[in-house]
C-alpha positions as CSV (number, residue, x, y, z in Angstrom):
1,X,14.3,29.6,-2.5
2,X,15.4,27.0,-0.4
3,X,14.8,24.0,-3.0
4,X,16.8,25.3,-5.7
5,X,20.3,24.1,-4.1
6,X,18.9,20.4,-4.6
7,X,17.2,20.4,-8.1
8,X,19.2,18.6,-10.6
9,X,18.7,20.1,-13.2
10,X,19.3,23.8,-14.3
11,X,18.3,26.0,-11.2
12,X,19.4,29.0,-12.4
13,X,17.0,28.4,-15.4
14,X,14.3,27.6,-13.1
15,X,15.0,29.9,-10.8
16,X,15.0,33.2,-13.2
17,X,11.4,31.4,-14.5
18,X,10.2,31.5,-10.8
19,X,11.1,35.1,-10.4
20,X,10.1,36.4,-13.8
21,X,6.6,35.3,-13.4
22,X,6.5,36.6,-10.0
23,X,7.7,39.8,-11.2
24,X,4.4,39.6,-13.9
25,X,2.4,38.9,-10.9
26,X,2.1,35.5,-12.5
27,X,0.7,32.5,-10.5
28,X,2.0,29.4,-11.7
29,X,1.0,25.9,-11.7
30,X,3.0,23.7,-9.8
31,X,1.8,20.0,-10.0
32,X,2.9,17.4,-7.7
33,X,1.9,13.6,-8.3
34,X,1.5,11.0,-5.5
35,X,0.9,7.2,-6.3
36,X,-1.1,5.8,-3.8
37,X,0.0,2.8,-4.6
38,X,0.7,2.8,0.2
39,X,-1.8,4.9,2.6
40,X,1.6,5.8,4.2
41,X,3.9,9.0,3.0
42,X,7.3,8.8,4.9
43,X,10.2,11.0,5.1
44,X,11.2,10.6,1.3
45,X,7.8,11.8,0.1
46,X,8.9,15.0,2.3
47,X,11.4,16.0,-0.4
48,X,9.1,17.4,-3.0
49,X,6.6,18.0,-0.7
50,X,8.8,21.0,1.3
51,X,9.7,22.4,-2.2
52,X,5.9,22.5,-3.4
53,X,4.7,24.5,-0.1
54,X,7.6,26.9,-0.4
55,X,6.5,27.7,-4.0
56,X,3.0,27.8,-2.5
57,X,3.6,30.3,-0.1
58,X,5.2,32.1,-2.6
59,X,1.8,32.7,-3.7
60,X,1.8,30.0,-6.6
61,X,-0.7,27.4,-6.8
62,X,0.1,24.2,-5.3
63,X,-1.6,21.0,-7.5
64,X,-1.5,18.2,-6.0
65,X,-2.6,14.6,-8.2
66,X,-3.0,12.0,-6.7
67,X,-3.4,8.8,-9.1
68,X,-5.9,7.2,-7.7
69,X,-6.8,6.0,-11.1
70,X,-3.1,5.2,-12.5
71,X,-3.0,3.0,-9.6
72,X,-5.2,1.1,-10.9
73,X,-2.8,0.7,-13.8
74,X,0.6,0.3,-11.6
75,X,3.6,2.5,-11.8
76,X,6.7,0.3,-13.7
77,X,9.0,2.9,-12.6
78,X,12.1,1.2,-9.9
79,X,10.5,-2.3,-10.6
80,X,11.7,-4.9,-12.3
81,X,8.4,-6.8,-12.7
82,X,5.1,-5.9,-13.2
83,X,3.8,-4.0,-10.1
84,X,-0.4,-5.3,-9.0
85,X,-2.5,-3.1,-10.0
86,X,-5.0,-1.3,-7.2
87,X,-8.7,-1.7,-7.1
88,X,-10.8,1.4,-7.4
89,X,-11.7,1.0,-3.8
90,X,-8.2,0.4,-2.5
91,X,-7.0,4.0,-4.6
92,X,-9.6,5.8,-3.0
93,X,-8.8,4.5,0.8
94,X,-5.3,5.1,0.2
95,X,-5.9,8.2,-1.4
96,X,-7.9,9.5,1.5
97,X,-5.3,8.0,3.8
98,X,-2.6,10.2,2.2
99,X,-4.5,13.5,2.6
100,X,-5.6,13.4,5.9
101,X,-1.7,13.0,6.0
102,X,-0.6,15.8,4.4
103,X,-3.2,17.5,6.7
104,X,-6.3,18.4,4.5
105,X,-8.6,18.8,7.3
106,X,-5.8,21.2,9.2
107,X,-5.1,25.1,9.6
108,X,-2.3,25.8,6.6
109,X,-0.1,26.6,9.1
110,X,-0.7,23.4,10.7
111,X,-0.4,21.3,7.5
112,X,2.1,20.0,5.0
113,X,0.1,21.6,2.7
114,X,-2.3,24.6,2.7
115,X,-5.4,23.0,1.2
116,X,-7.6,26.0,2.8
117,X,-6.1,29.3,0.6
118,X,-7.5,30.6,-2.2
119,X,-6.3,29.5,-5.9
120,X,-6.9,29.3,-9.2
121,X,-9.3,26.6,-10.2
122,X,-6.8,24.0,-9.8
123,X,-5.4,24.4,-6.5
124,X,-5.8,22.0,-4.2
125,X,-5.8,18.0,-4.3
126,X,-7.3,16.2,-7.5
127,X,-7.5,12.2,-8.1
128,X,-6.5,12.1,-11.7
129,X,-9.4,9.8,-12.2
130,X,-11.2,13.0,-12.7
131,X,-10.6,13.6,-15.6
132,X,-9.0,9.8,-17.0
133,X,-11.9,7.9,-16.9
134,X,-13.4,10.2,-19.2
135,X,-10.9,9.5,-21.8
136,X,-12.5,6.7,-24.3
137,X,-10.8,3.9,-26.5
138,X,-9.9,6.5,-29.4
139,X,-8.3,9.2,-27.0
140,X,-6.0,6.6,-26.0
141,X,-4.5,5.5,-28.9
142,X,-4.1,9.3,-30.3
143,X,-2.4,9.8,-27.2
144,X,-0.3,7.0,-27.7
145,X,0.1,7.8,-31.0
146,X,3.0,9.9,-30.6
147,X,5.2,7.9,-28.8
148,X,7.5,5.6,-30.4
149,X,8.4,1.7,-29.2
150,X,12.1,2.9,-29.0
151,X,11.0,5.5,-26.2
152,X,9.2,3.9,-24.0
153,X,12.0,1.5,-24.1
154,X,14.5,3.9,-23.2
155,X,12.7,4.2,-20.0
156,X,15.7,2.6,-17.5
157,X,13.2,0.1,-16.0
158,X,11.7,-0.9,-19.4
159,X,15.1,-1.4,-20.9
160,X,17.0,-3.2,-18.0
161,X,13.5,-5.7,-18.0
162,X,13.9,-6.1,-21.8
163,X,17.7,-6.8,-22.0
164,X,16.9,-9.5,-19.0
165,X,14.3,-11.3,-20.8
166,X,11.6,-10.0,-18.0
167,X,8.2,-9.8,-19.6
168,X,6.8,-6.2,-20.1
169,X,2.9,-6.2,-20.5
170,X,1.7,-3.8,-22.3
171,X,-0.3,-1.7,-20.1
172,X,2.5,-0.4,-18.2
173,X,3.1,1.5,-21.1
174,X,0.1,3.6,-20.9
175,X,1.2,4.8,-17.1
176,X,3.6,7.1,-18.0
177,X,1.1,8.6,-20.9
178,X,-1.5,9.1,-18.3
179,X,0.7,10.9,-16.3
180,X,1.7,13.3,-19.0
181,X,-1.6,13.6,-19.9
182,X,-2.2,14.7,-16.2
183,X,0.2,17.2,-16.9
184,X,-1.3,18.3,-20.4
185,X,-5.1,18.1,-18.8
186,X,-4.0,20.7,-15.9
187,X,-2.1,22.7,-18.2
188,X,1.0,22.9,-15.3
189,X,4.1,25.0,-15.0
190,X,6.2,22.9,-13.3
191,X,5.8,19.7,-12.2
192,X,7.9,17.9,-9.2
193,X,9.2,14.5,-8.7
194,X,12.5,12.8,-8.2
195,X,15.2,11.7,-9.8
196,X,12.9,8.5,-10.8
197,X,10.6,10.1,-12.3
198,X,12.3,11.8,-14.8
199,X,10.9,9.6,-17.4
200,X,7.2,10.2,-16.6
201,X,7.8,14.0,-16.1
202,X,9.5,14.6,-19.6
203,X,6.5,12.3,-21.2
204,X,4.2,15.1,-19.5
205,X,6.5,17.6,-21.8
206,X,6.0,15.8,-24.2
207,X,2.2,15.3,-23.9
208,X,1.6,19.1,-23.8
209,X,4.5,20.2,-26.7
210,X,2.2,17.6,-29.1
211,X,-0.9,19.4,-28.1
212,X,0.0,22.7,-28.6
213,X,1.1,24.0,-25.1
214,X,4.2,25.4,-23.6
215,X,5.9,22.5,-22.0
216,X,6.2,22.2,-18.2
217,X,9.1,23.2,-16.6
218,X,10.7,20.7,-14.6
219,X,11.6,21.0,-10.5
220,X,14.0,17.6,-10.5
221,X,14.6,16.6,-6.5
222,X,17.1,13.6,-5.2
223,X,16.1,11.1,-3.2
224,X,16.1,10.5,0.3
225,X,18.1,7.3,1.3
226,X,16.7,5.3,3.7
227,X,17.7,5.1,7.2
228,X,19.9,2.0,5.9
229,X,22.1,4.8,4.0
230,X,21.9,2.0,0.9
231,X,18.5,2.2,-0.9
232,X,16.1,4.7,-1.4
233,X,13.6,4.8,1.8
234,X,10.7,2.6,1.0
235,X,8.3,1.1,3.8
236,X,8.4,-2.1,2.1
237,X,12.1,-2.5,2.8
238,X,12.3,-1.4,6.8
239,X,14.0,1.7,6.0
240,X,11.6,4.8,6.2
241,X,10.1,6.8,8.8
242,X,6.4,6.9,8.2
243,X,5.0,11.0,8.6
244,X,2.1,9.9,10.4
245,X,4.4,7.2,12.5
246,X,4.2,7.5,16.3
247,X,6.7,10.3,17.2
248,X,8.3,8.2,19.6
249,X,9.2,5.6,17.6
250,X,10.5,8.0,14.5
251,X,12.8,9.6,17.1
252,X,14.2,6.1,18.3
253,X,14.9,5.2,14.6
254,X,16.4,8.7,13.6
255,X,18.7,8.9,16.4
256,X,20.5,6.2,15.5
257,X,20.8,7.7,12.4
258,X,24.4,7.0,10.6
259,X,27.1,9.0,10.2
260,X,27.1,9.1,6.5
261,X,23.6,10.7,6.6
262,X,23.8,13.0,9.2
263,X,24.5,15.6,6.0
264,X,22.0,14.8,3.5
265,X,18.9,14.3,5.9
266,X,19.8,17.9,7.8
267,X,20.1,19.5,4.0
268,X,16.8,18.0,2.1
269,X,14.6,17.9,5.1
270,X,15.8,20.4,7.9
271,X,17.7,23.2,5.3
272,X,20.6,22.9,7.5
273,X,24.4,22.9,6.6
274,X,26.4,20.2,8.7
275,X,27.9,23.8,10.2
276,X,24.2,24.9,11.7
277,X,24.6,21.3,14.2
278,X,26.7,20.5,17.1
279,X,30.0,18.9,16.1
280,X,30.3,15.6,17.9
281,X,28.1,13.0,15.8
282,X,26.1,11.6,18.7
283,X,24.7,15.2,20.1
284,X,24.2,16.0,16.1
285,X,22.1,12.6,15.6
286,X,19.6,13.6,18.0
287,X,19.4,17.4,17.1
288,X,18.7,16.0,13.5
289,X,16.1,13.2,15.3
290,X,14.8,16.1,17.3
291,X,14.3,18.8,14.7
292,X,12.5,16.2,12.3
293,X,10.2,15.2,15.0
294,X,9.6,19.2,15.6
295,X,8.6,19.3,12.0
296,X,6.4,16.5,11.9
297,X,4.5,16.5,15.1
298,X,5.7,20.3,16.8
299,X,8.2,21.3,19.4
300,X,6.8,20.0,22.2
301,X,5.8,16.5,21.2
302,X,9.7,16.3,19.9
303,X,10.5,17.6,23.4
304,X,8.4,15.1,25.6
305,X,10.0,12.1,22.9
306,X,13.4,13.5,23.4
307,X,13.0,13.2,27.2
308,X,11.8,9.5,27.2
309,X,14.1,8.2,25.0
310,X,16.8,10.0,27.8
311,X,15.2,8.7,30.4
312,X,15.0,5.1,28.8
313,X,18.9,5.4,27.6
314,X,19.6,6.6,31.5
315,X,18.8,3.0,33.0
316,X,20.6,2.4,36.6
317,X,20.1,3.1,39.9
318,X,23.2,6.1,40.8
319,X,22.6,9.2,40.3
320,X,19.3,10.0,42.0
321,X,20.0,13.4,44.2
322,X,16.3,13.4,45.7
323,X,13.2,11.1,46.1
324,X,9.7,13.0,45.1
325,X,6.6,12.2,47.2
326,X,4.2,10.9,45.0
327,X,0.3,10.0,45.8
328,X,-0.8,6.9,44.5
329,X,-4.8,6.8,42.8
330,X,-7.3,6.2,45.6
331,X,-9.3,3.8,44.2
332,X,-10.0,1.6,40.6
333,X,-7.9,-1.6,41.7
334,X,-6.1,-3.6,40.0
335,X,-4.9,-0.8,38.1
336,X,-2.2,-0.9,35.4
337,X,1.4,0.3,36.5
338,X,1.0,2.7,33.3
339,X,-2.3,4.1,34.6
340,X,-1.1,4.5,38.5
341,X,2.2,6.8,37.1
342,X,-0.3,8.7,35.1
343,X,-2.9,9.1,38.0
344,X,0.4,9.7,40.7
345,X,1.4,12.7,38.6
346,X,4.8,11.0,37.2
347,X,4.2,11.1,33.8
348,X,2.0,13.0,31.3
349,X,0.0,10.1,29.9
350,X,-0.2,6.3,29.9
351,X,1.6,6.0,26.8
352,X,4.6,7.6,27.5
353,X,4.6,4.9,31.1
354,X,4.3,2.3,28.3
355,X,6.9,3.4,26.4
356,X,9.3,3.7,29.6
357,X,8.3,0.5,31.2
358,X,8.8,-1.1,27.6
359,X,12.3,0.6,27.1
360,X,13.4,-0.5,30.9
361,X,13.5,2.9,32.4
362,X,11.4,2.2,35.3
363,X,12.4,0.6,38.3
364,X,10.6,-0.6,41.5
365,X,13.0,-0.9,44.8
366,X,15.2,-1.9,42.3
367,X,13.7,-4.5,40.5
368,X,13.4,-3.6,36.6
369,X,10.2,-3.3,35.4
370,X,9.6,-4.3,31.6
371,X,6.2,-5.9,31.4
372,X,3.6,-3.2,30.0
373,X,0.6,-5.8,31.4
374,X,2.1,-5.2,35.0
375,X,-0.5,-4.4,37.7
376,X,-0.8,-2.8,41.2
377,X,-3.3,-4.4,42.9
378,X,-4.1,-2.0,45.8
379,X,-2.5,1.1,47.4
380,X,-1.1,-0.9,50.0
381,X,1.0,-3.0,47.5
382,X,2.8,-0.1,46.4
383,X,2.9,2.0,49.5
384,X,6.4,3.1,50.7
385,X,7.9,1.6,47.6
386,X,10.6,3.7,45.5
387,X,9.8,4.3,41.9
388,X,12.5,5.3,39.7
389,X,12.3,6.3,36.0
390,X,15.5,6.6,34.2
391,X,18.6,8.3,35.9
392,X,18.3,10.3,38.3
393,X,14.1,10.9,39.1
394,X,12.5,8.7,41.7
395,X,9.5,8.6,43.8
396,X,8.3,7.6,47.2
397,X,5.1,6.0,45.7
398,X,2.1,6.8,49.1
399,X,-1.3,5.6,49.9
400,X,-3.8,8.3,50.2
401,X,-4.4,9.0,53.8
């Protein structure tokens, strides 16, 4: 099991669980929460999301909660204020968001998760408002019943607020109940989360040892830093590669991934020992860039991105070893210089034109061209005229005849 080298806490433990049940033939219930607190997952959500699809195809049943209604509430945890809550209506579009990210309407193979496989009643993706809203005034206070003032403020974000003099309100207590409850409600295994969220996943021990069932086991997963290699990776700081981002611009910010990283982003995401990559840092950047892309998108989208950001880093005018005939469109005048390398054969699609003629790759007798709104007007404006695209690939752009 690939995930065991990065759990935190007791893998061998954990590990001989795993393998006893499966020697019973023993599904178990592995619960993942998501706060859709963004619509956009990025690389650090990846983390426990690679370890709950390994357990999955290991025949255990994935549950993934998504708190659509604890959203509502805010999760305290890294904050040191009070987080906005969520409307209903903003949990459930982010919460739909999130899914279609994780590829719910996909093959399994084709997914993050395998939402199509058969599983016990829980299997699958659940808003946790399910079953919360159905909780009433007295439910809530037995529930918070057992829990003392003194733990809640042992909670690291509670207690560094409280020694600061920043207000706490009091319904940021009740978010880390709710999500033991969650835990209690689905009766779960193991539940995943990182380092953070150790707080919330021992109250979910807690929650079930209180109520008369075998406490969850817990799958305890670092966090990714973000590509500034200081904090963790959070969209809100400029430091995350979204898993839904355009493939081209994740590979641009991952290959200038830096140095210090190079080992913990091939281990947690790719499986991959510094020893598995090429040795000089630059080639092993882009293999990293490259192989994340691959996961995210497949081989050949990570291929085609590869290529253009080459051809963008080429630049110059040496090296070209042969001019390419290369018919330009007919008719449709004025006609974008995106469109016309798409119609001439000398690119795949507009947008990858765009994103040359954006990152000055392309080149027109010469003259750089960076515009995107750039236009031909007619075949006989470009006729005879070299185009060249990176180092070392240029065309003899020709009127139909």
């Amino acid at each position: 099991m690939r995930f065991l080298r990065h759990v935190l806490d007791d893998p061998e433990g954990l590990e001989a669980f795993i393998l006893e049940a499966e020697a019973a033939g023993r599904r178990l219930r592995v619960k993942l929460g998501i706060d859709p607190t963004s619509p956009d997952l990025h690389l650090g959500h990846l983390v426990p999301l690679q370890a709950l699809r390994e357990l999955q195809d290991r025949g255990h049943v994935a549950v993934l909660v998504i708190g659509d209604f604890t959203a509502q509430i805010g999760d305290p945890t890294g904050r040191n204020v009070t987080r906005p809550p969520l409307s209903a209506a903003e949990a459930e579009d982010n919460a739909r968001r999130i899914l279609a990210q994780l590829g719910q309407s996909r093959e399994g193979t084709q997914a993050l998760l395998d939402f199509t496989g058969p599983g016990d009643k829980w299997s699958g993706a659940w808003g946790n408002g399910q079953w919360l809203r159905q909780l009433d005034l007295s439910d809530i206070i037995q529930l918070a019943s057992g829990v003392t003032l003194d733990q809640m403020l042992a909670k690291a974000d509670f207690s560094t607020r409280h020694r600061a003099g920043t207000p706490i309100s009091l319904h940021e207590f009740i978010y880390p109940l709710l999500q033991g409850y969650d835990s209690f409600h689905i009766n779960a295994d193991i539940e995943i989360g990182g380092s953070d969220q150790l707080f919330n996943m021992n109250m979910g021990r807690d929650v079930m040892r209180r109520r008369g069932l075998e406490p969850q086991r817990l799958l305890r997963l670092p966090i990714l830093p973000g590509l500034d290699g200081v904090q963790k990776m959070s969209k809100s700081l400029g430091n995350a590669v979204g898993l839904a981002e355009d493939p081209f611009a994740a590979f641009q910010k991952l290959q200038a991934l830096p140095d210090h990283l190079h080992r913990t982003y091939a281990d947690l995401l790719l499986g991959l020992d510094l020893g598995d990559l090429p040795a000089d840092p630059r080639d092993r950047q882009l293999a990293i860039a490259g192989g994340i892309v691959a996961m995210l998108h497949g081989p050949k989208v990570a291929e085609r991105v590869r290529r253009d950001a080459s051809l963008i880093a080429g630049g110059g005018t040496e090296g070209v070893q042969a001019v390419t005939p290369a018919t330009l469109p007919a008719d449709g005048y004025p006609m974008p210089l995106a469109v016309v390398m798409r119609e001439a054969g000398i690119v795949s699609s507009s947008g990858q034109a765009l994103r040359l003629i954006t990152g000055g790759a392309v080149r027109v007798d010469g003259e750089r061209i960076t515009d995107p709104r750039t236009c031909v007007m007619g075949p006989d404006h470009y006729d005879g005229r070299i185009l060249q695209v990176g180092r070392g690939r240029a065309y003899c752009l020709m009127a139909a005849r």
